[in-house]
N, C-alpha and C positions, 0 to 999 in steps of 0.2 A: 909035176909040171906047174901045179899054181905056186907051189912055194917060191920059186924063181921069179913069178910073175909078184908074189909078194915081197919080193927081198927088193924088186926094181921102184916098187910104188914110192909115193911122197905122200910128205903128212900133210893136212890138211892148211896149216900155215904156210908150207911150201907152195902151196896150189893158190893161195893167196897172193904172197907175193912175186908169184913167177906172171900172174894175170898184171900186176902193177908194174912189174919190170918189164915187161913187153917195151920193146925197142917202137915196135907199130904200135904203142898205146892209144888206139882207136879210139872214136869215138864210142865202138861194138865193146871195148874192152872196160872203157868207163861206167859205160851201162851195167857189163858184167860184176865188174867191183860194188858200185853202188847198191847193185842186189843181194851181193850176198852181205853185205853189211846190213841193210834193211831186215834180212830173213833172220840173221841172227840177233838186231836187237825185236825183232817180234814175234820169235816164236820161240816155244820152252811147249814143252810135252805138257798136258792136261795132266790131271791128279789122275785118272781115267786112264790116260794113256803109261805114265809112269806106272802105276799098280799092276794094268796089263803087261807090261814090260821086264818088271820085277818076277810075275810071274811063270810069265817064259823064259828064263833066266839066261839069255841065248849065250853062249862064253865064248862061241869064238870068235874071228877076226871078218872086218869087212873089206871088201875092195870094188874100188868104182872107178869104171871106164867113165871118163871124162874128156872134156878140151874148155879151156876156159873162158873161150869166144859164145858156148852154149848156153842160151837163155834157161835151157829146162836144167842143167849140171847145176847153174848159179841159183836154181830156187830150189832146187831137192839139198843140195851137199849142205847146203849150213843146217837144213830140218835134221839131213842124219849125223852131222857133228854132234848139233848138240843134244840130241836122243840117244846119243850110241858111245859118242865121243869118250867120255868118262871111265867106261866101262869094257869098252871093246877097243881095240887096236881097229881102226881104220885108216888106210892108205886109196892113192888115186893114182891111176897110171890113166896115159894120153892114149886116148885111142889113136891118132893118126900115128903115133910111135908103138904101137900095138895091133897091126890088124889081125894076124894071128889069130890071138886071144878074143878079139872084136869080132871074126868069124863064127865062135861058137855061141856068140848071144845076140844074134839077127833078128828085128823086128821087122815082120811081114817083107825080108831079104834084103832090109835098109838096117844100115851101120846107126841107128837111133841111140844116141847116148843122155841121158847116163841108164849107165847097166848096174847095179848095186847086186853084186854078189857073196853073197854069207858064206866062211866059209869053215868048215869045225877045226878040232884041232890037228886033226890030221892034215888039214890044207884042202882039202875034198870039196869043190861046193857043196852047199846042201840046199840053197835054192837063189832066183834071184830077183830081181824085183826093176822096173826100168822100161821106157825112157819117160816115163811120166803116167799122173796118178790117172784115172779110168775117166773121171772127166775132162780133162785136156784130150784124152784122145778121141773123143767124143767131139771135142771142139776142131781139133784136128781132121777128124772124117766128117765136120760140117764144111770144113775148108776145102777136101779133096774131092768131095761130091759136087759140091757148085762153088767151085771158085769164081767164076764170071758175078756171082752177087756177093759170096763172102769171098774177096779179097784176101790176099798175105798179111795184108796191113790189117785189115779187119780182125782177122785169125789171132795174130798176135795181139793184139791189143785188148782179146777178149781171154786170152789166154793167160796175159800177166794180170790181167783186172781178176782174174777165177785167183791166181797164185796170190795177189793180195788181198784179197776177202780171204781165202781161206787158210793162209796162215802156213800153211805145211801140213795140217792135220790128215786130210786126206790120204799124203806119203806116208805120214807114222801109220794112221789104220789101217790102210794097205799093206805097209808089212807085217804087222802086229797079227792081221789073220794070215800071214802065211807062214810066221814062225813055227 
């Protein structure tokens, strides 16, 4: 069953330029571009992180429910491009062209993307990782608790300020213990 879902995915260049070909190239989509270009000239794996990663020697392939209007897809995918890129076969399929597959990785019963799922050589998940690292969700459930004083606007803007301070590390470490 994933194998199919893996023979559909796009490379990670395609998921770039299909955000830039957007016919509605938004204002939502410029942002999105802009991020992931930021994410990729400022983050590269720690010595720390690469050793640990070496170590875990993960070999199979990755695949990530994504859309590329998503604020959280645009600061996680270029951390896992270029932590994994090199080394593992990763592809992205569209969750809204996906729900299916979008039903088996429910965050608290919301289609929350991105889903980053490992999967071995056999095609098998073996675990997944997603929609964003433990602090954002934390920033998240300050939003969904009193919105009346933190704001969307607020939420978001403290949530890309976490994403650029922290660089993406937080995602590598968060998979790195779950490999």
């Amino acid at each position: 069953m994933f194998k199919a879902y893996w023979e559909k995915g796009i490379s990670f260049n395609a998921y770039v330029d299909t955000i830039k070909q957007k016919k509605e190239f938004s204002e939502k989509h410029l942002l999105s571009h802009q991020r992931i270009h930021h994410a990729l000239e400022n983050y590269g794996p720690s010595t720390d992180q690469q050793q640990h990663l070496q170590k875990k020697n993960f070999s199979g392939k990755i695949l990530i429910i994504a859309e590329g209007w998503c604020g959280d897809c645009n600061q996680a995918i270029p951390v896992i491009h270029k932590s994994f890129g090199t080394q593992n076969s990763v592809k992205i399929l569209y969750r809204d062209e996906n729900p299916d597959l979008m039903q088996q990785f429910l965050t608290n019963g919301n289609m929350a993307i991105p889903i980053v799922i490992f999967l071995n050589d056999q095609n098998r998940p073996v675990f997944h990782w997603g929609p964003r690292p433990k602090h954002g969700i934390e920033i998240l459930s300050k939003h969904k608790n009193n919105n009346e004083n933190f704001s969307k606007e607020l939420f978001l803007s403290e949530l890309h300020a976490y994403y650029e301070s922290n660089k993406g590390n937080d995602i590598i470490d968060e998979i790195i213990s779950l490999l």
